[in-house]
N, C-alpha and C positions, 0 to 999 in steps of 0.2 A: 504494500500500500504506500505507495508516496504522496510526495506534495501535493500532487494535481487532485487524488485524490480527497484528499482532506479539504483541500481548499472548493470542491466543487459544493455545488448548489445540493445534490442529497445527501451529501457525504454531511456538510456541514449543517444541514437539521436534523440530521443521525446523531451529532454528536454536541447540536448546540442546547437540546432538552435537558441531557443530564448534566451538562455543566452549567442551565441556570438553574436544576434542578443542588445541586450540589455547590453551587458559590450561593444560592439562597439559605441553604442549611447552615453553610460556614457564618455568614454574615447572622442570622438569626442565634444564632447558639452563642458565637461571640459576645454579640451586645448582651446577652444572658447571663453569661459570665461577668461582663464590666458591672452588672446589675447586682447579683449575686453578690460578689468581695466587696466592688463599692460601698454596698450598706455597711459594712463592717468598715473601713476607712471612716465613712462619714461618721460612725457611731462613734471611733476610738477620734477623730478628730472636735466631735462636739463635748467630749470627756477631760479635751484636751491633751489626751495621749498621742506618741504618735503614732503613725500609720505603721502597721509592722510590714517587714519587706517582703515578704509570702506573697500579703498579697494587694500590694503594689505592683509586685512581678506580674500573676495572674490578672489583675487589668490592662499593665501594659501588654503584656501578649492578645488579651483579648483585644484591645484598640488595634495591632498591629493587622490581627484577621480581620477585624471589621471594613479597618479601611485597604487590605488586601482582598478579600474577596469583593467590595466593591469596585474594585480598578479592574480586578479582571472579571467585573461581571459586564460590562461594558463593552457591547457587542464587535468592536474593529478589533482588538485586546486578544490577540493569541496567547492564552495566558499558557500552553504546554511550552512555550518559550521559555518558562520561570521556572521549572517545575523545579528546578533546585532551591528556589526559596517556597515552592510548599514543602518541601525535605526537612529545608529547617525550620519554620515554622509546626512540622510532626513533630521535629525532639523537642523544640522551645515546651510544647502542649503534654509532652512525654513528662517534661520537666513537672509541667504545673499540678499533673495526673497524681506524680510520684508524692510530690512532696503533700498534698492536702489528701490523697488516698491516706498515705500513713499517718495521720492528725486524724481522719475523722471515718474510714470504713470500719472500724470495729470498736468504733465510739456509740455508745449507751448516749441518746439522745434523751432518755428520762424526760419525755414532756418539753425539751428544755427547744424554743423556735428557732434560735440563733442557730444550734448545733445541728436540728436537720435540717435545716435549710442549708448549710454548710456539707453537710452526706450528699445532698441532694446536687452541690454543686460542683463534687467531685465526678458525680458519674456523668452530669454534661460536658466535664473535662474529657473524661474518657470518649465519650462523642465525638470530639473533636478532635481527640488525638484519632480517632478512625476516620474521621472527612479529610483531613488534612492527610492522611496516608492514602487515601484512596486519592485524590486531585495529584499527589505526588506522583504514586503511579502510573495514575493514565496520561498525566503530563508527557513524563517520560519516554511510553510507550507511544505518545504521537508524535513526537518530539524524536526519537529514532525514527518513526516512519516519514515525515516529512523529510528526512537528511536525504538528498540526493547522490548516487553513484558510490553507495555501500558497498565495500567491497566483498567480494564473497571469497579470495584467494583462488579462483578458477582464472582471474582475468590475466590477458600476457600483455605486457608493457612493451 
């Protein structure tokens, strides 16, 4: 499958569904995220404590997919040209997964709102660390297919 491929007219509504199907996920889940730890900022800020850096990190990652999956939601935007920053945008979310899974998946919520709403915002971490792996990969995978004059080692110079 090459360039011409990809770039034609059924080729590209083949393949333009799931990526507004899949930059609409990314960008919805994100602001959820910013949503999510932000209460906790704004709360430990009206306390006057500071922001702890958890999750400051966790918004800023979330801001970065927001306004990532909107740039390449925007239809001229071959976004399998970047798939290396949906790559790292997977570990940056790998990160976020890691560090609040171990704080609060086998955390006893006891009633207690702050702390499941905090569970709860682990696992649309984990969400995102699967949208963002999956956009990596297909990235990639059109991203080798649009490369023209692949060699296959049968060619003679």
């Amino acid at each position: 499958m090459g360039l011409k491929n990809i770039t034609s007219s059924t080729s590209t509504s083949v393949h333009t569904i799931p990526r507004a199907i899949l930059r609409l996920l990314q960008f919805a889940l994100a602001l959820a995220v910013c949503g999510l730890y932000g209460t906790d900022i704004q709360n430990a800020n009206k306390h006057n404590r500071g922001a702890d850096s958890k999750w400051l990190y966790a918004v800023v990652i979330g801001g970065l997919s927001v306004v990532t999956s909107l740039v390449y939601g925007i239809p001229i935007v071959k976004s399998y040209i970047f798939f290396a920053w949906d790559t790292i945008l997977f570990i940056l979310w790998i990160a976020v997964f890691g560090v609040f899974g171990k704080m609060y998946i086998r955390e006893d919520a006891e009633g207690n709102s702050g702390v499941q709403r905090m569970k709860n915002a682990v696992w649309v971490d984990l969400v995102n660390v699967l949208l963002w792996l999956v956009s990596a990969i297909y990235g990639a995978i059109l991203f080798r297919a649009s490369r023209p004059g692949r060699p296959t080692g049968r060619t003679t110079v």
